[in-house]
TORMI-496074 format. One line per field, with one value per residue: x, y, z of N, C-alpha, C in turn; residue number from 1. Coordinates in steps of 0.2 Angstrom, whole numbers, plus 5000, padded with zeros to 4 digits. Layout:
BEGIN
n_X: (X:...) $
n_Y: (Y:...) $
n_Z: (Z:...) $
ca_X: (X:...) $
ca_Y: (Y:...) $
ca_Z: (Z:...) $
c_X: (X:...) $
c_Y: (Y:...) $
c_Z: (Z:...) $
sedo: (NUM:...) $
END
This chain:
BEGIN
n_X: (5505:5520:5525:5534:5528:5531:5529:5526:5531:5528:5534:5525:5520:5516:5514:5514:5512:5502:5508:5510:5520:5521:5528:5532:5538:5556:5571:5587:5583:5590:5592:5589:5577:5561:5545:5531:5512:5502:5489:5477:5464:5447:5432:5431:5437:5451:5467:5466:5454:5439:5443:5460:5469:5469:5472:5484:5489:5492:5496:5506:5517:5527:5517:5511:5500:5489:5484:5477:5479:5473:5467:5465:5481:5486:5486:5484:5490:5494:5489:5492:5491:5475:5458:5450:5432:5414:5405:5406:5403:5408:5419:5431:5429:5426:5437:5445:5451:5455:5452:5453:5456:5469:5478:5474:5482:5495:5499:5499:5511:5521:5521:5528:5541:5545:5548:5558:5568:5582:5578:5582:5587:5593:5584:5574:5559:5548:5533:5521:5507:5492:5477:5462:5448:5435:5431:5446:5449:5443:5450:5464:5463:5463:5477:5484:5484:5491:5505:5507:5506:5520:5528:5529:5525:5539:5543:5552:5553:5565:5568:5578:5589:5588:5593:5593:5586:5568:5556:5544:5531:5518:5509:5495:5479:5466:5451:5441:5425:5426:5417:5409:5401:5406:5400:5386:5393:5390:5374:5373:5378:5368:5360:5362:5367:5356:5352:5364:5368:5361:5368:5378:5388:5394:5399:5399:5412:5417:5429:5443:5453:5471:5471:5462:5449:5434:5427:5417:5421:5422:5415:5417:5405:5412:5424:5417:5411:5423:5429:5420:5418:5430:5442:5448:5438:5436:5444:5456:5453:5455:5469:5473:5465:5474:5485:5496:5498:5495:5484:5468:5455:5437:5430:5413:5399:5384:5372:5376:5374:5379:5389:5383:5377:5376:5387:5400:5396:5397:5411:5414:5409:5417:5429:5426:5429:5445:5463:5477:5485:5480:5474:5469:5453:5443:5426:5421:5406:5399:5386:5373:5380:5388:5394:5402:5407:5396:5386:5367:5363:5365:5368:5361:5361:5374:5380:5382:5385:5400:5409:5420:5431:5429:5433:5447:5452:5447:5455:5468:5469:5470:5479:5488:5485) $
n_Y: (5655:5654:5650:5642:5642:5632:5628:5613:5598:5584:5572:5560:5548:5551:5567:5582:5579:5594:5602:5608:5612:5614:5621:5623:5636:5638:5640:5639:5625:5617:5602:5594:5582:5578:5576:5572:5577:5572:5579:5575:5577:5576:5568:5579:5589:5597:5604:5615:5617:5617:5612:5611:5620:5629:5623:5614:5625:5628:5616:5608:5600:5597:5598:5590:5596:5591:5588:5577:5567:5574:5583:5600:5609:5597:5594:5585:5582:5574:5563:5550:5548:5546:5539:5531:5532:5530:5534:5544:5560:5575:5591:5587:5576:5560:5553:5554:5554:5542:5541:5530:5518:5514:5526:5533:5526:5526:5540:5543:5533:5540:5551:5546:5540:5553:5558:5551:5557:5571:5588:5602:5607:5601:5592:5580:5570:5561:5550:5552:5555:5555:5562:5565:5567:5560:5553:5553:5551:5538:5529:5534:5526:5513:5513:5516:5502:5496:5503:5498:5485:5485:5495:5492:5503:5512:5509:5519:5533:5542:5545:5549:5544:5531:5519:5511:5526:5529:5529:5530:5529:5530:5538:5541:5542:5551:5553:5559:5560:5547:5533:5519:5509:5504:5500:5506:5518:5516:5519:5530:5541:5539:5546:5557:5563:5562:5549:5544:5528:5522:5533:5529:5535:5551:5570:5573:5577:5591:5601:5610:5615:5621:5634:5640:5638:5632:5616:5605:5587:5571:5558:5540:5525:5514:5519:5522:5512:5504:5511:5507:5494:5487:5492:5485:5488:5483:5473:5483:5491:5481:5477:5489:5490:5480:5486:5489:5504:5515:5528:5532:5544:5547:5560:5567:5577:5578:5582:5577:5572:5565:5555:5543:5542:5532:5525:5532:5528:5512:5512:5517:5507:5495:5498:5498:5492:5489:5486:5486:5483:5486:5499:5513:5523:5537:5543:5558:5569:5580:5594:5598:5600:5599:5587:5594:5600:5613:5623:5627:5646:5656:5669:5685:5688:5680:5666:5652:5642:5639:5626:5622:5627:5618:5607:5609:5610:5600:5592:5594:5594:5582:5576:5579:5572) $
n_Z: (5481:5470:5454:5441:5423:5409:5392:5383:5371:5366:5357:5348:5337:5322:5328:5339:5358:5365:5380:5396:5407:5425:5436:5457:5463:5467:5476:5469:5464:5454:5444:5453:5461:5456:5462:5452:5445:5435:5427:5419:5404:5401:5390:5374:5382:5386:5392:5400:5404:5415:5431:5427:5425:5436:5449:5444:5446:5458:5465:5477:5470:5458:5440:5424:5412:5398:5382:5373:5360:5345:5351:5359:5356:5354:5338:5324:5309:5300:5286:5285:5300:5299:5298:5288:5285:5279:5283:5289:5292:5288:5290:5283:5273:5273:5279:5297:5315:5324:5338:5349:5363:5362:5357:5367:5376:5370:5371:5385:5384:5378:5387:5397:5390:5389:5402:5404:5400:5407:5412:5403:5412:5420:5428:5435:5435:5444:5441:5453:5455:5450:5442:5436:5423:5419:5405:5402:5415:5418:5407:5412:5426:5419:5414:5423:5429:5422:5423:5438:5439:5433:5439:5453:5469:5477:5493:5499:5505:5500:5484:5477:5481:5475:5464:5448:5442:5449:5436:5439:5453:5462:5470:5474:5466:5458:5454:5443:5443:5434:5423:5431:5425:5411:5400:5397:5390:5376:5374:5381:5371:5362:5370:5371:5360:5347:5334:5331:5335:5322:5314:5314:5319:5324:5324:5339:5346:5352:5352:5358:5348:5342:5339:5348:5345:5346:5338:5330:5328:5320:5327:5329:5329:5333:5338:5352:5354:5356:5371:5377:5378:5379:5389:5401:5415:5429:5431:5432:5443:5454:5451:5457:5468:5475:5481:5491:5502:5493:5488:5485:5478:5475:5466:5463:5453:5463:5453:5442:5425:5415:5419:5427:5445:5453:5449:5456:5469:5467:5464:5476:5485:5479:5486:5498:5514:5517:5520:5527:5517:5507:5495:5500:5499:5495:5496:5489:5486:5478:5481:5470:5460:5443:5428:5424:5436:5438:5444:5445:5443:5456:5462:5457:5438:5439:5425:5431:5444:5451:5453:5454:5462:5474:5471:5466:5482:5487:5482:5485:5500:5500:5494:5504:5515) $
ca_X: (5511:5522:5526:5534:5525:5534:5527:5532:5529:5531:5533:5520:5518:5521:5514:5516:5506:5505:5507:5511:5525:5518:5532:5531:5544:5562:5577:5591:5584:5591:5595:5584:5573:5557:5538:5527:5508:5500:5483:5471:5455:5442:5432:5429:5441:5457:5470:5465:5446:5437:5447:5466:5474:5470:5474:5492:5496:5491:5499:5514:5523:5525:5513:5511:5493:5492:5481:5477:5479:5468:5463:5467:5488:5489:5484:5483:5490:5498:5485:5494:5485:5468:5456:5444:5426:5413:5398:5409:5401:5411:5423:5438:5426:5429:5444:5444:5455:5450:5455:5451:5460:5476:5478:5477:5490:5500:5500:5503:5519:5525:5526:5534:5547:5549:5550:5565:5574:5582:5574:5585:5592:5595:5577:5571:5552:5544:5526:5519:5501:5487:5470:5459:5440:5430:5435:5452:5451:5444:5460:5470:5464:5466:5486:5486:5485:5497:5510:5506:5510:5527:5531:5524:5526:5543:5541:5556:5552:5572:5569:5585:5596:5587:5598:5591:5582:5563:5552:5535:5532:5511:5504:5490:5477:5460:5444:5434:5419:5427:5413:5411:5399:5406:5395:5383:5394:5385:5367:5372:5380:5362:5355:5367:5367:5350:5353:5370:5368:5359:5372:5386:5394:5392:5398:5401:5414:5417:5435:5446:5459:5475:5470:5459:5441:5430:5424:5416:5426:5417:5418:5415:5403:5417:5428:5417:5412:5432:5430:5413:5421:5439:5441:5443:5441:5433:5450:5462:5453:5456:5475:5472:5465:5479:5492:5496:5499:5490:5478:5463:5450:5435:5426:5406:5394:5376:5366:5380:5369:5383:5390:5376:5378:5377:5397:5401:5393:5400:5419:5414:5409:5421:5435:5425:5433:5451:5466:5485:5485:5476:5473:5463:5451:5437:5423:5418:5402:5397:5379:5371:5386:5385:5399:5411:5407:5396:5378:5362:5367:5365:5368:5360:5367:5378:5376:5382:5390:5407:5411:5429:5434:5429:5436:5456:5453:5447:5462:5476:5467:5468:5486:5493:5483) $
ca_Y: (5651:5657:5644:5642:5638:5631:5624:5606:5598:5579:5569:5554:5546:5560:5571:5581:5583:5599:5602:5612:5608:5618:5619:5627:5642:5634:5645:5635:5618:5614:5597:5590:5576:5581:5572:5574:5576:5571:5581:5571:5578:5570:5569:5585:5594:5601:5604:5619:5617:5618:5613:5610:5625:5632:5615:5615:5631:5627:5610:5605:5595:5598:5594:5594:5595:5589:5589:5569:5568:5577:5588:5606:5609:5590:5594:5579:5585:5572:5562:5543:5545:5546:5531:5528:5528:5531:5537:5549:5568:5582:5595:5585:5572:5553:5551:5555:5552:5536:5542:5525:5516:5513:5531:5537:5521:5529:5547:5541:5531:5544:5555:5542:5541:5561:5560:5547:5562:5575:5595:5606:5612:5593:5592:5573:5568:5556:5549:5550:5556:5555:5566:5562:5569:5559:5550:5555:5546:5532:5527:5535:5518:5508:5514:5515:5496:5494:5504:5495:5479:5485:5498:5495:5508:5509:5512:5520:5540:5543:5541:5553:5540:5525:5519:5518:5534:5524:5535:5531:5528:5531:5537:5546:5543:5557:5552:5568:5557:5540:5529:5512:5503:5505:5498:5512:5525:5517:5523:5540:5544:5540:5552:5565:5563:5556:5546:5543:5523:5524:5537:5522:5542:5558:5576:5571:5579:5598:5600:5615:5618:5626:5641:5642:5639:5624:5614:5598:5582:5567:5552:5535:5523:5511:5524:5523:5502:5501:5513:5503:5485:5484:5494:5479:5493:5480:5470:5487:5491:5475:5479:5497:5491:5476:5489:5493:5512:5519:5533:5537:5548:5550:5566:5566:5580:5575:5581:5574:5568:5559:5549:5541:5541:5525:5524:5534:5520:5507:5512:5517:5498:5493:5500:5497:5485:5490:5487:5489:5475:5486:5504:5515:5525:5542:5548:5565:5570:5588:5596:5604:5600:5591:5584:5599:5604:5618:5621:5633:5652:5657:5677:5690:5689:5675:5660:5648:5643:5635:5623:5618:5626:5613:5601:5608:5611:5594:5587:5599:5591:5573:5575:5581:5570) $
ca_Z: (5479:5464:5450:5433:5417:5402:5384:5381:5366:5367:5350:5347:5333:5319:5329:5345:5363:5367:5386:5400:5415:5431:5445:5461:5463:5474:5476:5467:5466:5444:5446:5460:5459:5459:5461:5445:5444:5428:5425:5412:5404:5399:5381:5371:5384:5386:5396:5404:5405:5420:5438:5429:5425:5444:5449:5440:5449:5468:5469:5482:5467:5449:5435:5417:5410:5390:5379:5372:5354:5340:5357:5359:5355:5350:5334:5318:5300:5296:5284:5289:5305:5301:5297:5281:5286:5272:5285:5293:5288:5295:5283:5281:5273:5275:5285:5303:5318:5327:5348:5355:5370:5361:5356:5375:5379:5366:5373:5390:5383:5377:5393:5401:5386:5390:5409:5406:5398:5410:5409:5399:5420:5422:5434:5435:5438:5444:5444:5460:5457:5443:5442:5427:5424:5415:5401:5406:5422:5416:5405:5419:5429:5413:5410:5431:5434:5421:5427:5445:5436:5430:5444:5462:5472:5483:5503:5500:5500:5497:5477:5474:5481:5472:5457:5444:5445:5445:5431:5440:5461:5461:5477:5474:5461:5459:5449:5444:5438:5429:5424:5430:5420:5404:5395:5399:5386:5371:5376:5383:5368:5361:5372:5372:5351:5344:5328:5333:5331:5316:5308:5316:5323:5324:5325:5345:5350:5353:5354:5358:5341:5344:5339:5354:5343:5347:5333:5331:5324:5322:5333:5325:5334:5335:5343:5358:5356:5360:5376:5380:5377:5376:5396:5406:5421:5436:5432:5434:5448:5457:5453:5459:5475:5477:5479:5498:5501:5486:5492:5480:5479:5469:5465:5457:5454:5463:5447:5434:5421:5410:5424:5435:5454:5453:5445:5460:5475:5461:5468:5485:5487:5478:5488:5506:5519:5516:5527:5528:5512:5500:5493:5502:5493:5499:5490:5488:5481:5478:5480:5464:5455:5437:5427:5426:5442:5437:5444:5441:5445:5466:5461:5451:5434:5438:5420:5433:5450:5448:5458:5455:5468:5478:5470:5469:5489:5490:5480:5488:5507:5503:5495:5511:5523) $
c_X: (5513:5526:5529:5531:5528:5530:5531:5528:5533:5528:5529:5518:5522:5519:5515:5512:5508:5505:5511:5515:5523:5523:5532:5540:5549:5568:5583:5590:5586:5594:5592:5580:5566:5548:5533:5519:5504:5492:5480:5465:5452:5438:5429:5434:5448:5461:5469:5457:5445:5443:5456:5469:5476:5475:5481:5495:5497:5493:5506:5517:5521:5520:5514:5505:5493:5485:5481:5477:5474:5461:5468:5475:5490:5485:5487:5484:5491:5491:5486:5489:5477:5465:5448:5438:5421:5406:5401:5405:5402:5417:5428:5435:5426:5433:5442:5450:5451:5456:5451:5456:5467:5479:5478:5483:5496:5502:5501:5509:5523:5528:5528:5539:5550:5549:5557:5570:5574:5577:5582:5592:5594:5592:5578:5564:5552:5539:5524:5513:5497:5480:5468:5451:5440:5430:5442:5452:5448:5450:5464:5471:5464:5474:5489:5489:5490:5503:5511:5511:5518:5532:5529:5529:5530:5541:5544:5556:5559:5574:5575:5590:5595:5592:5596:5587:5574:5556:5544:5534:5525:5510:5499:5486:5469:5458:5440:5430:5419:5419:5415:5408:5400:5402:5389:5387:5389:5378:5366:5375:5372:5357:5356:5364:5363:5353:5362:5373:5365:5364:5378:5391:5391:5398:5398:5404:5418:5422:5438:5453:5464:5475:5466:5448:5441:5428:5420:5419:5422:5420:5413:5411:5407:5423:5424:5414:5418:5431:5426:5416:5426:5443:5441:5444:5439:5443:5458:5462:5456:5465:5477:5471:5468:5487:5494:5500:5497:5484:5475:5457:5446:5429:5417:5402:5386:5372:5371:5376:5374:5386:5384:5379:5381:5386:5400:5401:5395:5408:5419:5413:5415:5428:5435:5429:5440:5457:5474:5488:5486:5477:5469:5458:5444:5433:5421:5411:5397:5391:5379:5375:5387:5393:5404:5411:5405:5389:5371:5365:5361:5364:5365:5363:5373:5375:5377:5384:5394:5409:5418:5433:5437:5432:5443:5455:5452:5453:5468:5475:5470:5477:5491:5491:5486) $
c_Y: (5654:5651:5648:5638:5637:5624:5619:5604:5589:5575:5559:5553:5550:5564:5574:5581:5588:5599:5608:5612:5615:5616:5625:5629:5638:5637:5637:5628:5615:5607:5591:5584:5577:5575:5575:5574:5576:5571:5577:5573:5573:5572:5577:5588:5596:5602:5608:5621:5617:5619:5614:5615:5629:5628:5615:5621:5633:5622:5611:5604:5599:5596:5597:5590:5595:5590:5581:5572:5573:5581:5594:5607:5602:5591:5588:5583:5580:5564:5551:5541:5545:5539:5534:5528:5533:5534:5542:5559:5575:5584:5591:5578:5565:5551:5555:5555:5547:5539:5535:5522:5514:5520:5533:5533:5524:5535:5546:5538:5533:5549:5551:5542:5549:5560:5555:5552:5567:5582:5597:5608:5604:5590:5585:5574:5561:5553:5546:5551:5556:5558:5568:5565:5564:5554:5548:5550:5537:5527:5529:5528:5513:5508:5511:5509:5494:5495:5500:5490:5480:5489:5500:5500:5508:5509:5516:5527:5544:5543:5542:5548:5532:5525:5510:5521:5528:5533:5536:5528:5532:5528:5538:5546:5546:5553:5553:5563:5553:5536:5521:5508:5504:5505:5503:5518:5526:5521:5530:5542:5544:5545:5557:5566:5560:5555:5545:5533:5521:5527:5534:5530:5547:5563:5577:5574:5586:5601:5607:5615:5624:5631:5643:5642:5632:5623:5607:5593:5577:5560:5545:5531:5517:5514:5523:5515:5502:5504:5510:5496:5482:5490:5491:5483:5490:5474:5475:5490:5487:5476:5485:5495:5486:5480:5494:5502:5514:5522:5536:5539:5548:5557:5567:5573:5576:5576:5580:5570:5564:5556:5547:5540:5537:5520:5524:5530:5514:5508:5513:5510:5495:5492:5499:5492:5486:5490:5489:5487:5481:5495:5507:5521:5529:5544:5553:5566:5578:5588:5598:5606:5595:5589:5586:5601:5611:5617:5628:5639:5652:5664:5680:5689:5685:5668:5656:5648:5638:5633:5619:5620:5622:5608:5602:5608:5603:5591:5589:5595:5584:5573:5575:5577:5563) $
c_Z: (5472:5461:5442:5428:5412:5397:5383:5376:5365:5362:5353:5342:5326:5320:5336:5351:5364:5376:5389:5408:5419:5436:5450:5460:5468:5473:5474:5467:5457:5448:5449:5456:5462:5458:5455:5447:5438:5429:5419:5410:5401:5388:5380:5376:5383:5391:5400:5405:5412:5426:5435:5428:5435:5446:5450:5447:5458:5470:5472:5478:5459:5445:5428:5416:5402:5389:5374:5365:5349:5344:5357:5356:5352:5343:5328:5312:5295:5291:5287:5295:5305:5298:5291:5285:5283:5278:5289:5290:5293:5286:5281:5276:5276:5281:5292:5309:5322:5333:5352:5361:5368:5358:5361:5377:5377:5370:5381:5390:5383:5383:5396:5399:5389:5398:5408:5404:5405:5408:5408:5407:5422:5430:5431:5437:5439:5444:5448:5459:5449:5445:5437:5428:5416:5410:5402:5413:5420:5410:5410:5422:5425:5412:5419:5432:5428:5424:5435:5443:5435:5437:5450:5465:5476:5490:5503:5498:5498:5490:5477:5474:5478:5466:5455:5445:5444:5442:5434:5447:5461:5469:5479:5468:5464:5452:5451:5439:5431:5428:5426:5427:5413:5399:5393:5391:5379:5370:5379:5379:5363:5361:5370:5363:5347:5337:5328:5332:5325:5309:5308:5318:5323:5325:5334:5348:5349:5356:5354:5355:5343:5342:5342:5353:5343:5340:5334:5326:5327:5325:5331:5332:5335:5338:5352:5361:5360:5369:5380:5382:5379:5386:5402:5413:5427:5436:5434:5440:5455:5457:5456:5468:5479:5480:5487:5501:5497:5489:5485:5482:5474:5471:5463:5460:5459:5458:5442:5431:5414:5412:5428:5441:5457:5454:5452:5466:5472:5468:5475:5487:5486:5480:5494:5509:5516:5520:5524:5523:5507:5500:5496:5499:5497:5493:5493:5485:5483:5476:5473:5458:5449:5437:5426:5432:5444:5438:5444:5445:5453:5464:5453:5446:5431:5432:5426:5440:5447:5455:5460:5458:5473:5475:5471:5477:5489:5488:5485:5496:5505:5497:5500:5514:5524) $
sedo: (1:2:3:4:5:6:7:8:9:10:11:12:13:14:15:16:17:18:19:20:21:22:23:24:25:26:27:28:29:30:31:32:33:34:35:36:37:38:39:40:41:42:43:44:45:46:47:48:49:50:51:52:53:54:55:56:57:58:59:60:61:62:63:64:65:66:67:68:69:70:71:72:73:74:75:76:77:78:79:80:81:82:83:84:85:86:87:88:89:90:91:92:93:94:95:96:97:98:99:100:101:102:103:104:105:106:107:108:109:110:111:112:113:114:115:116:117:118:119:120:121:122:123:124:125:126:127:128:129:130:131:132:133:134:135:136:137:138:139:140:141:142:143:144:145:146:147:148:149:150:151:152:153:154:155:156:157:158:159:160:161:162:163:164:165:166:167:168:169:170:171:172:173:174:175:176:177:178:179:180:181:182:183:184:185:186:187:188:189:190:191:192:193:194:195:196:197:198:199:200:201:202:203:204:205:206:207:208:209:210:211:212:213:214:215:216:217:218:219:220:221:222:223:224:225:226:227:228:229:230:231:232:233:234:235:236:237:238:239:240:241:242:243:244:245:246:247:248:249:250:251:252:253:254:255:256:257:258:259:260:261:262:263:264:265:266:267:268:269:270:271:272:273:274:275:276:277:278:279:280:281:282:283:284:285:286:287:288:289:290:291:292:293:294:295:296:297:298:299:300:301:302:303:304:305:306:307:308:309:310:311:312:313:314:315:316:317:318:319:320:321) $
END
């Protein structure tokens, strides 16, 4: 498949996300009205980590893959957005960026703001599909059941000829290993980061800087209370699976050792007994595969095996089916 890439740069706050609009190649179509797919990573990553770059460039419909605030091209300068906290210890001292659940709201806002604008060729999108890993996906079904609330989904696959153009018509939602017991992040942030409650933060998150070099930036322990607390994800779900035609998927490694399995048979139940009414909803769960989707090396030589393969194929199959 041959596609165009173009750099977008969508203002938020006083700063911008950076991102990346992915359209499949169409002989003359400027103008058109076209279906969106809005890739999401998850924490510490980036726009083009693991599965989304490939992802981006084998989908049926357009997508744009960003980068959430004070992660990779969205980069923070401007000193207004950061937040005072006196146990923070990292090079910019004191201050930090606080990325809790109203900082992804925001940055999802904003693409909506930028999809109500035409493209440059006078293209239109829509949002018809969402595929989140991790973090990422978890706010994905937090903003999800929003949008639901405001913009259920038409019947009517003709959008071109709806009027007004509707900026969001969600068919398709993908979850690469959301958690569902929230409450659970505080304690694995423990694990993963001994002295982590004790230092009230840490040095946490291992972000990829627009200039391409990871660093660490530190992550308050009320940064990750608000994702733990403030989530109410058992009530976005219940809007997610009230929504008749909505076809979701989730994803999960079998040895993922920062989502528990658990999460995974958590939504599988939760989605079970489903009719004509409601959302329907498939898991997936991949052998030897952790939380990027990546498991101990098979060949000579080989650091690892990579298994995001399996997962765009899995998505590209269950978008079409």
């Amino acid at each position: 498949m041959t596609y165009t890439e173009t750099v977008v740069n969508i203002p938020v706050r006083s700063h911008t996300l950076g991102g990346i609009l992915t359209t499949p190649s169409a002989p003359t179509d400027a103008g058109a009205v076209k279906e969106l797919a809005l890739i999401i990573h998850g924490f510490g990553g980036h726009k083009d980590y693991i599965y989304q770059r490939q992802l981006a460039r084998e989908l049926p419909i357009a997508s744009l893959r960003f980068d959430f605030s004070s992660c990779g091209d969205s980069s923070i300068t401007d000193p207004t957005e950061f937040t005072a906290d006196p146990d923070a210890q990292q090079g910019q001292g004191t201050t930090y960026y606080f990325r809790g659940r109203q900082s992804d709201l925001d940055d999802f806002a904003a693409i909506v703001a930028w999809l109500a604008k035409p493209q440059p060729d006078g293209t239109r999108y829509i949002l018809t599909t969402l595929i989140g890993h991790s973090r990422g996906a978890l706010l994905m079904m937090h903003w999800a059941a929003q949008l639901l609330r405001i913009h259920p989904p038409s019947a009517n696959d003709g959008l071109s000829a709806q009027k007004p153009l509707p900026l969001v018509n969600l068919k398709h939602i993908v979850n690469c290993a959301s958690r569902y017991q929230t409450h659970l992040i505080v304690p694995n942030f423990e694990r993963n980061f001994p002295g982590f409650l004790a230092n009230r933060g840490g040095n946490a998150r291992n972000v990829r800087q627009a200039n391409g070099v990871y660093g660490d930036i530190w992550v308050s322990i009320a940064e990750i209370e608000d994702l733990a607390f403030n989530v109410p994800i058992l009530n976005d779900i219940e809007t997610i699976k009230n929504t008749p035609g909505l076809k979701l998927l989730s994803i999960y490694g079998l040895e993922d050792r920062i989502v528990p399995l658990d999460d995974a048979y958590s939504y599988e139940k939760f989605f079970e007994n489903t009719s004509n009414n409601t959302a329907r909803h498939r898991l997936v769960i991949i052998p030897e595969a952790d939380h990027n989707y990546y498991g101990p090396p098979k060949i000579a030589g080989e650091k690892r095996s990579n298994y995001n393969p399996i997962v765009i194929k899995t998505i590209l199959e269950f978008l079409q089916s």
